[in-house]
C-alpha positions in Angstrom: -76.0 -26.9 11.9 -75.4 -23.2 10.8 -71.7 -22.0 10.7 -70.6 -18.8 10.2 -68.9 -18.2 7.0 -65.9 -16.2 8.5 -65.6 -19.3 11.0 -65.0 -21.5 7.8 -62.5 -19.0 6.2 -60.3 -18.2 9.1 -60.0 -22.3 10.0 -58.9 -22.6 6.5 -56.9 -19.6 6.2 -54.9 -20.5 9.6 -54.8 -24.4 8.1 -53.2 -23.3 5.1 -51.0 -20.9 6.2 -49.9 -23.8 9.0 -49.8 -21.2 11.8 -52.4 -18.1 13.0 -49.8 -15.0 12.7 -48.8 -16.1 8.5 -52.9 -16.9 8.7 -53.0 -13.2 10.0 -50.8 -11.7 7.9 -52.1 -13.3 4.8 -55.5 -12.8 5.1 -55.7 -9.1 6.7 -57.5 -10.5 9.6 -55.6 -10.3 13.1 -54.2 -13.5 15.0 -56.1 -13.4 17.6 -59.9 -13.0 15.9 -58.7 -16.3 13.8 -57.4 -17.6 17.1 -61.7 -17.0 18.6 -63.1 -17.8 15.0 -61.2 -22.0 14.8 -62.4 -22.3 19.0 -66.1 -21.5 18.2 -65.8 -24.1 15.0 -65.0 -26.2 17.0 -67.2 -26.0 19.5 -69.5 -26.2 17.7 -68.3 -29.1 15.5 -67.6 -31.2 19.0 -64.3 -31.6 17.1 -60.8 -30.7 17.4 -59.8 -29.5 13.8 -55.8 -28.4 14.4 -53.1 -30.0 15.9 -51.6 -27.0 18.2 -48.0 -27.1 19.4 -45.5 -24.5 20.7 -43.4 -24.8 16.9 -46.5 -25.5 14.3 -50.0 -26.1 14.0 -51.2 -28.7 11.6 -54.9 -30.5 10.9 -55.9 -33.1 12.4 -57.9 -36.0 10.5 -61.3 -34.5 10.5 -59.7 -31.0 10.0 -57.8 -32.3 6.6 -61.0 -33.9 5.6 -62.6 -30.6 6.2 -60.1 -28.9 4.6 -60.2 -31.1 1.4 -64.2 -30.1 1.0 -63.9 -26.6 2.3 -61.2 -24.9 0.1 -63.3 -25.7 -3.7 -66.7 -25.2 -1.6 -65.3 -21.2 -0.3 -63.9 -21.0 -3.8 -67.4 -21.8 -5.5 -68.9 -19.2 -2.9 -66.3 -16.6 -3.7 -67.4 -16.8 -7.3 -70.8 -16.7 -7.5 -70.8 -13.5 -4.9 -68.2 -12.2 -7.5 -70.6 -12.7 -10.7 -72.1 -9.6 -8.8 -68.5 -7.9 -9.4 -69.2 -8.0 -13.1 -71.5 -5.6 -13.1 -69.7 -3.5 -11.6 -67.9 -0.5 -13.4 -64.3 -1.5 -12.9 -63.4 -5.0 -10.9 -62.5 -4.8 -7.3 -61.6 -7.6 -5.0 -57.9 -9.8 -4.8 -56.4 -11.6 -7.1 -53.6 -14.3 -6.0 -50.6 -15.3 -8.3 -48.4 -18.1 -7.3 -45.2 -17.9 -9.1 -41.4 -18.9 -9.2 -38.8 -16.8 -8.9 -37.9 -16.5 -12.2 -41.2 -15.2 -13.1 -41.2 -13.1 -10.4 -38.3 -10.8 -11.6 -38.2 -11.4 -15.2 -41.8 -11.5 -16.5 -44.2 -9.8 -14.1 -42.3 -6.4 -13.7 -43.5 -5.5 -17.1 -46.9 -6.4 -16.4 -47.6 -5.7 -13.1 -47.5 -1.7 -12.7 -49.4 -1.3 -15.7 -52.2 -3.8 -14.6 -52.6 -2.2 -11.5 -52.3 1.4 -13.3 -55.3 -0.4 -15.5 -57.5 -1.6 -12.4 -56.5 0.6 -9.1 -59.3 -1.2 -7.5 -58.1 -4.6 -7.4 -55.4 -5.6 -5.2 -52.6 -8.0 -6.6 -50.8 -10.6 -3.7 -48.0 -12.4 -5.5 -46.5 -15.9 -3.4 -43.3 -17.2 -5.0 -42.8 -20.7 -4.8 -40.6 -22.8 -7.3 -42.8 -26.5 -7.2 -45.8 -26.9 -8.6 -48.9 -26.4 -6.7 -52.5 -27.0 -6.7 -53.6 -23.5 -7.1 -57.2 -23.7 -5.2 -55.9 -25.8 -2.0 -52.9 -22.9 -1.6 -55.3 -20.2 -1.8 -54.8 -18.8 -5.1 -56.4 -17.8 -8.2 -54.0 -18.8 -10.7 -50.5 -19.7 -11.4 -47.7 -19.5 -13.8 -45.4 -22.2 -14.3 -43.7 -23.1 -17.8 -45.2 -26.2 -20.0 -43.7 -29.3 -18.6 -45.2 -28.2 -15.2 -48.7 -27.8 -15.8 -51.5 -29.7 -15.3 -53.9 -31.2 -18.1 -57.1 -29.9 -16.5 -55.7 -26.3 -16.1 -56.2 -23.5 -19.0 -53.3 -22.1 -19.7 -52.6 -18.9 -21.3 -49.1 -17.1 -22.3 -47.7 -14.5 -20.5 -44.2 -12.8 -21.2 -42.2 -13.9 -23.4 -42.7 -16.9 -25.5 -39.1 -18.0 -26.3 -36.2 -17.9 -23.2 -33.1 -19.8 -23.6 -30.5 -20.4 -21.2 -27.5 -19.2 -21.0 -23.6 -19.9 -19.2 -21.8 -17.2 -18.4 -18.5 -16.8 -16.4 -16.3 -13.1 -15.4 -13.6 -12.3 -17.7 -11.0 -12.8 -14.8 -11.9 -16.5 -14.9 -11.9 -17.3 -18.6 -8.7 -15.5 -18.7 -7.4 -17.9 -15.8 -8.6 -20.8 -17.1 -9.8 -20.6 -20.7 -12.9 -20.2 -22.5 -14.7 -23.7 -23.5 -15.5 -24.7 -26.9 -17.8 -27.1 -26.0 -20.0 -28.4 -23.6 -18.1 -31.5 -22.3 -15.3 -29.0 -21.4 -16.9 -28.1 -18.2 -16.3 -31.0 -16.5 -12.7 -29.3 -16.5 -14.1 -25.9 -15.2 -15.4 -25.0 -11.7 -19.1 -24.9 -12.2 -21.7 -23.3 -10.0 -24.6 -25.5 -9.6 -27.9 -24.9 -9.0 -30.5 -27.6 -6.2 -34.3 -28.3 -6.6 -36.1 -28.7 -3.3 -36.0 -31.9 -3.7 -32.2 -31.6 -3.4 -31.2 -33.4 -7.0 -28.8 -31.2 -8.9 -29.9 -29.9 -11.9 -28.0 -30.9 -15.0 -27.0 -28.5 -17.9 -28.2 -29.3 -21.0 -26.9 -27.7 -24.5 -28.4 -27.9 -27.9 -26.5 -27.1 -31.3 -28.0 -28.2 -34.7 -30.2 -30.8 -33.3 -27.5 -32.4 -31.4 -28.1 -32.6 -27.4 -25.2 -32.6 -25.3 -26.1 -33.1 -21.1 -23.4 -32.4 -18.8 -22.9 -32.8 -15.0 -19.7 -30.6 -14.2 -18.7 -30.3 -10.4 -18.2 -27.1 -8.3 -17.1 -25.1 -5.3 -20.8 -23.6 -4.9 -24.2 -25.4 -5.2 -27.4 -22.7 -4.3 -30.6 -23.6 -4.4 -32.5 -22.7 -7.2 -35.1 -20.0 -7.0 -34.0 -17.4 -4.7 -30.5 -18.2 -3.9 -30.1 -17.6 -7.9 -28.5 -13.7 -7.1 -25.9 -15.7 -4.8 -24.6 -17.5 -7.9 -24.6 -14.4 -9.9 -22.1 -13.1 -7.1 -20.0 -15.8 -6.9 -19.7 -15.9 -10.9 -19.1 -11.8 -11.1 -16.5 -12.7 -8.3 -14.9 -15.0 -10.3 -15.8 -18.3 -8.5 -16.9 -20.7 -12.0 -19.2 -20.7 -14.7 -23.0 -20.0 -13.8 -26.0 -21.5 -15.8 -29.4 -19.3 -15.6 -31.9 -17.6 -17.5 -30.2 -15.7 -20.2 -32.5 -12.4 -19.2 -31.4 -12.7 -15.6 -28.1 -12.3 -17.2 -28.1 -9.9 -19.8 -27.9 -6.6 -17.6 -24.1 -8.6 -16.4 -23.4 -9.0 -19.9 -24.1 -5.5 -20.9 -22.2 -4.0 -17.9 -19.2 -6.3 -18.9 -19.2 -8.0 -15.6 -19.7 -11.8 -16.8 -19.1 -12.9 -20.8 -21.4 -15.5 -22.4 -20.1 -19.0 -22.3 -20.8 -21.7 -25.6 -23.3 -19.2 -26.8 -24.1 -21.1 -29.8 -25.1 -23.8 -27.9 -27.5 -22.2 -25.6 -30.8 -24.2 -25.2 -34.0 -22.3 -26.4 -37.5 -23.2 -24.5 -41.3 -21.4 -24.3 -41.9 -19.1 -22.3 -44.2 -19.3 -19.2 -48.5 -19.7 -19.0 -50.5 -18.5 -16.6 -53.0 -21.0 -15.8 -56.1 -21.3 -13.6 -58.7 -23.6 -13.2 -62.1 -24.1 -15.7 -64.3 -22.5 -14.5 -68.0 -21.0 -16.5 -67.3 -17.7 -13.9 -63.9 -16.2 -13.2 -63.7 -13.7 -10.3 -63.4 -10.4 -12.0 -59.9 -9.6 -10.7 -58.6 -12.8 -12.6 -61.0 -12.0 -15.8 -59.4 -8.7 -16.2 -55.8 -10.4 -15.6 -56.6 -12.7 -18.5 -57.9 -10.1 -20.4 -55.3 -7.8 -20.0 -52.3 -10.4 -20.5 -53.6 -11.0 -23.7 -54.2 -7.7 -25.1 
C-alpha cells in the first residue's frame, strides 16, 4: 500500500503536537494541509488514527501503535537523505534542542548566536521543557539535561559550564529584619521561597560544607513552580518576601546590583554542569554534527 511521505509526517506531527494549529506552527506546514494530509491516511488506512474533540485531539489505538513505529522509521529516513547534506559545503536543514529552563537562559546564550553566526544555513528550534524526555518520540534531535537525568543509551557530551553550584540568597531589607543564618537548619526559622516539580513534590534544599550534608525543608509564603516561574521568586526575594534557592548564575547579576546578598555561602552545594545528549547513531544529521562539533571546539 503506497503512502505518501508527507501524509506520514503531518499524522505524526499533528499526533505529537496533540492538536493541528501547535502541529502547524511547529512544523511550518498550515492547519488546514495537515487537517487534508491525516483524512487521506486514513482513508486510505480504513482506520481512524486520532481521537478528535472540540478541546484536544489524541491517538487512538492503532494511531499510538503507528505512532510508536513511525517516529524512529521518519527519523532513519531523515538521516539517510541527510548523509547527502554532508557533502554539502556548509550544513543546512533544522536542528531541535529540547532543554530546561535553566539551560535555556544560562548556558545557550553564549552558544547560540555564535553557532548560528558559524552555520547561517541551519535553522535552530529550541523547546523548553523541565522532565526528561525521549528525544526521538518529541521530535527532537537532541537534548540537554544534567547527569542524574540522562539515559544510559544516550551519548552525552558537555556543554557550558562544567561546575554550577547553588546558591540562597535573600534582599538586604530582609536579613536586616530578620537576621542572617549561620547555618542551614536556621531556615526553618526564616520565610523560605520554595520551588515545585511537575510532579508537585517540593524540592528540598540541600547544603554541603566539608563533606558534611545538611537537607532542609523550611516553609514559606510563596511556592512557584520550577522552571519558568523561577523570575517570580527572584521578585518576591528582591521584594523582600524570604530567602530564594536557585542557580547561583541566575543570581549573580542581583548580587552584583546589590539587590539580594548571598545566604550560607560556604555552604553552597557544587554539581556538573549540563550534557547535551542524542541518540547513537553511525550518521548524525549534519545540523546536529556541526552542533557537536562546534560545542566541543
Amino acid at each position: 500500500m503506497a503512502m505518501e511521505l508527507n501524509d506520514l509526517s503531518a499524522f505524526v506531527a499533528v499526533a505529537q503536537a496533540g492538536g493541528f494549529r501547535e502541529g502547524a506552527r511547529l512544523s511550518g506546514v498550515s492547519a488546514s494541509r495537515l487537517s487534508e494530509a491525516v483524512r487521506r491516511l486514513e482513508t486510505q488506512l480504513g482506520l481512524r488514527l486520532l481521537n478528535r474533540t472540540t478541546r484536544s485531539i489524541a491517538p487512538t489505538e492503532a494511531g499510538a501503535r503507528l505512532l510508536e513505529r513511525l517516529v524512529p522509521a521518519l527519523g532513519e529516513v531523515t538521516t539517510a537523505l541527510d548523509v547527502v547534506n554532508a557533502f554539502r559545503g556548509r550544513p543546512t536543514g533544522t536542528l531541535r534542542l529540547n532543554v530546561p529552563m535553566t539551560v535555556a537562559r544560562l548556558v545557550l546564550p553564549a552558544i547560540v548566536p555564535p553557532f548560528l553566526k558559524a552555520y547561517p544555513d541551519i535553522r535552530l528550534e529550541v523547546i523548553v521543557e523541565e522532565g526528561f524526555v525521549d528525544v526521538l518520540a518529541a521530535g527532537c534531535d537532541a537534548g540537554v539535561r544534567y547527569e542524574e537525568r540522562l539515559e544510559q543509551d544516550m551519548i552525552a557530551v558537555p556543554i557550558g559550564p562544567r561546575v554550577q553550584r547553588f546558591a540562597t540568597a535573600a534582599s538586604p531589607a530582609y536579613l536586616n529584619a530578620h537576621g542572617r543564618p549561620q547555618h542551614p537548619r536556621d531556615l526553618l526559622n526564616h520565610a523560605c521561597i520554595r520551588g515545585q516539580f511537575a510532579s508537585g513534590r517540593v524540592a528540598i534544599w540541600e547544603f554541603e560544607r566539608d563533606g558534611e550534608v545538611v537537607r532542609v525543608d523550611p516553609t514559606g509564603p510563596l511556592v512557584v513552580r520550577l522552571g519558568g516561574a523561577a523570575d517570580l521568586s527572584v521578585s518576591a526575594a528582591i521584594g523582600g518576601v524570604g530567602i530564594v534557592s536557585l542557580f547561583e548564575d541566575w543570581l549573580r547579576p542581583h548580587f552584583d546590583s546589590g539587590e539580594l546578598e548571598p545566604v550560607l555561602e560556604p555552604w553552597w552545594q557544587s554539581f556538573s554542569g549540563p550534557f547535551l545528549y542524542y541518540p547513537g547513531r553511525r550518521h548524525l544529521p549534519a545540523p546536529l554534527r556541526a552542533f557537536v562539533d562546534f560545542i566541543k571546539r
